[in-house]
C-alpha beads as a LAMMPS data file, in Angstrom:
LAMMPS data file: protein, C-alpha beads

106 atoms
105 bonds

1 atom types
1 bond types

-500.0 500.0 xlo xhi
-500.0 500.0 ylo yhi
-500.0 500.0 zlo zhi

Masses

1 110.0

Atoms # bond

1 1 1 130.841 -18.694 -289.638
2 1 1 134.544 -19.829 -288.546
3 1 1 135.070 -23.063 -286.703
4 1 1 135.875 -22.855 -283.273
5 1 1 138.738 -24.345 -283.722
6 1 1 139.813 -21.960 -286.348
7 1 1 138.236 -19.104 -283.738
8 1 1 140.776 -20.009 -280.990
9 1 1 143.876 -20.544 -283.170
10 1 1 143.029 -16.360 -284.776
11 1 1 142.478 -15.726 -281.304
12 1 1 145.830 -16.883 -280.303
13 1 1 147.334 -15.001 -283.091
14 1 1 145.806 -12.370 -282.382
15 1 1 146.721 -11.824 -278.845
16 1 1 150.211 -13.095 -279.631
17 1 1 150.711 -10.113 -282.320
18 1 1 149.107 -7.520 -279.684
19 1 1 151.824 -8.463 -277.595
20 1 1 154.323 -8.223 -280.070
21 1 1 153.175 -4.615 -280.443
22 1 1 150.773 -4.785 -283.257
23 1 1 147.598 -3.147 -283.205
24 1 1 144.317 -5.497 -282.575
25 1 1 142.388 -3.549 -285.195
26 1 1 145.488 -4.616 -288.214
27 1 1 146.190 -7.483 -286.565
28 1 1 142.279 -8.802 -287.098
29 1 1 142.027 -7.143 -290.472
30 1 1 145.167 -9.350 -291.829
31 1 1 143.206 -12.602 -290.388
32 1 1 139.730 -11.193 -292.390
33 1 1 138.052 -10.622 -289.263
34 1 1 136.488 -7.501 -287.592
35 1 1 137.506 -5.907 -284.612
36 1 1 134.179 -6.022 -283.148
37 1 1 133.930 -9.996 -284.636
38 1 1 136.955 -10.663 -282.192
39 1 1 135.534 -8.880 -279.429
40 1 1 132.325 -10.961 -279.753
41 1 1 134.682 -14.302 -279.036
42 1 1 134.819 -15.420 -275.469
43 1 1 136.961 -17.849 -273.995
44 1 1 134.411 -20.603 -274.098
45 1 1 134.697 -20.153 -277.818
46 1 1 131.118 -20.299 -278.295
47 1 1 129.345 -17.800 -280.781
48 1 1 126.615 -16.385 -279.274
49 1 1 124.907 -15.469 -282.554
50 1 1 124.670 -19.024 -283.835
51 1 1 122.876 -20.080 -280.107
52 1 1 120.374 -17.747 -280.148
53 1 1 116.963 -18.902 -280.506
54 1 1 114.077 -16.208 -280.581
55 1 1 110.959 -16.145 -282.151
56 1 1 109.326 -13.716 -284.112
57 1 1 106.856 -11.816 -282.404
58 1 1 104.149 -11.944 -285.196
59 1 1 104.105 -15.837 -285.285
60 1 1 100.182 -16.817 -285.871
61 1 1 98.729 -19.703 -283.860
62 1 1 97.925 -23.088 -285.148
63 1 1 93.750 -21.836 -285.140
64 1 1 94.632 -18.592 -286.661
65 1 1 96.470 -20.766 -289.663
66 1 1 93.282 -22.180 -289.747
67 1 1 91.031 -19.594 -289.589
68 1 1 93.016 -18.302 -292.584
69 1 1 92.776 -21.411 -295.040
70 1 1 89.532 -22.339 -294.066
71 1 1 88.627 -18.737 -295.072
72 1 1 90.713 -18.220 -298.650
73 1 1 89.812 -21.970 -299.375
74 1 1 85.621 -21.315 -298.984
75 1 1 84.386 -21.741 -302.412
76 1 1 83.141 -18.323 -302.449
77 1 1 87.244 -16.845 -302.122
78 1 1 88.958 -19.714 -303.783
79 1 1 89.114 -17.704 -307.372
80 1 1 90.041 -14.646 -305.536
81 1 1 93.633 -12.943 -304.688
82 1 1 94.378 -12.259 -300.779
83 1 1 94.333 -8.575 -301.799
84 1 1 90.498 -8.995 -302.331
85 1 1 89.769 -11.679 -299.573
86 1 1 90.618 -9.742 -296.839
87 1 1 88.214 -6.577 -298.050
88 1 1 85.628 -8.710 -298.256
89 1 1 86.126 -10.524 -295.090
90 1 1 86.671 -7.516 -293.442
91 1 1 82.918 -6.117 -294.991
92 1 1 81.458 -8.677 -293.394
93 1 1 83.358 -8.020 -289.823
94 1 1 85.896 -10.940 -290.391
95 1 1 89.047 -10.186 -289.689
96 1 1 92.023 -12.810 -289.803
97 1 1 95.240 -11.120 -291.441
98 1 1 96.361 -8.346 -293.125
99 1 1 96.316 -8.524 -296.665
100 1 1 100.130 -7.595 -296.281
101 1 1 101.219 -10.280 -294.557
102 1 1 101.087 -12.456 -297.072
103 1 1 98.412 -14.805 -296.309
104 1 1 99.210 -18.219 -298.654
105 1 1 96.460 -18.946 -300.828
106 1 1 96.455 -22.569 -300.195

Bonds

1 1 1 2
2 1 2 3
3 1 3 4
4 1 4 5
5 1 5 6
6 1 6 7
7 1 7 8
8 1 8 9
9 1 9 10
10 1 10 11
11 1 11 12
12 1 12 13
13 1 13 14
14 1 14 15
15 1 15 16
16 1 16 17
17 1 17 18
18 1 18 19
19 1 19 20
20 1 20 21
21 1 21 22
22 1 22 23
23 1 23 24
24 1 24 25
25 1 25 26
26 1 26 27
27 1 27 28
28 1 28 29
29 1 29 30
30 1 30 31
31 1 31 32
32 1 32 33
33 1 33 34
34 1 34 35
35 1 35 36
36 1 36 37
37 1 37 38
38 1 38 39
39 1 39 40
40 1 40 41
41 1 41 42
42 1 42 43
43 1 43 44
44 1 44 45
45 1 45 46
46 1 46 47
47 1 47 48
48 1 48 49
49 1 49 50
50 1 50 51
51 1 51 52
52 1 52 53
53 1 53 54
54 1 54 55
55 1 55 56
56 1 56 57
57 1 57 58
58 1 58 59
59 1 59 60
60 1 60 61
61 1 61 62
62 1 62 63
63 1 63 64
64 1 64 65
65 1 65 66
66 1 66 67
67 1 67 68
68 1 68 69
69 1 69 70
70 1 70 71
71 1 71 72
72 1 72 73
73 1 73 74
74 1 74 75
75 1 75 76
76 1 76 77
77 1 77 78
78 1 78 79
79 1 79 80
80 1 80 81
81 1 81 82
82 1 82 83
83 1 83 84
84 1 84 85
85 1 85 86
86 1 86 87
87 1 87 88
88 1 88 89
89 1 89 90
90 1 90 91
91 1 91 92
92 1 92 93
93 1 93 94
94 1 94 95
95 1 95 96
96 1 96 97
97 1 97 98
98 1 98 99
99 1 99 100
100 1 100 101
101 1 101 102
102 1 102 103
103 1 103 104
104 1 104 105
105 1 105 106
């Protein structure tokens, strides 16, 4: 990530050799930027990317975690894998997590 300082000094250049007659595209590429990098800067010289906070949508609950570790930590699952838990959970109509999302075995 550049500083922002370092952002608005290319982004002087940068405007300075477009008026000169350069083209943006060269004139970014001699810098080591992107054109489409440069057209992401804004004159607040804040990067949008590095503000963006977002959650995944397949973030489990504090009681599923639970549900999870109480179930691979029962003494009847502790000596298993997760790729056997979860059949067995499931044959018994429990169902708390895939076995591919990579349930820890805690």
């Amino acid at each position: 990530m550049i500083a922002p300082a370092l952002r608005k000094n290319l982004r002087l250049w940068i405007n300075e050799a477009v008026a000169a007659g350069a083209r943006r595209f060269k004139a970014c590429a001699i810098v080591g930027i992107t054109l489409r990098c440069f057209q992401r800067w804004r004159e607040d010289d804040i990067d949008r990317r590095s503000t963006r906070v977002q959650a995944p949508v397949s973030v489990l609950s504090d009681t599923e975690v639970e549900a999870i570790l109480a179930a691979v930590n029962a003494p009847e699952f502790a000596h298993l894998p997760v790729t056997q838990i979860v059949p067995r959970l499931a044959d018994q109509g429990i169902y708390v997590q895939s076995a591919q999302d990579n349930i820890p075995n805690a």
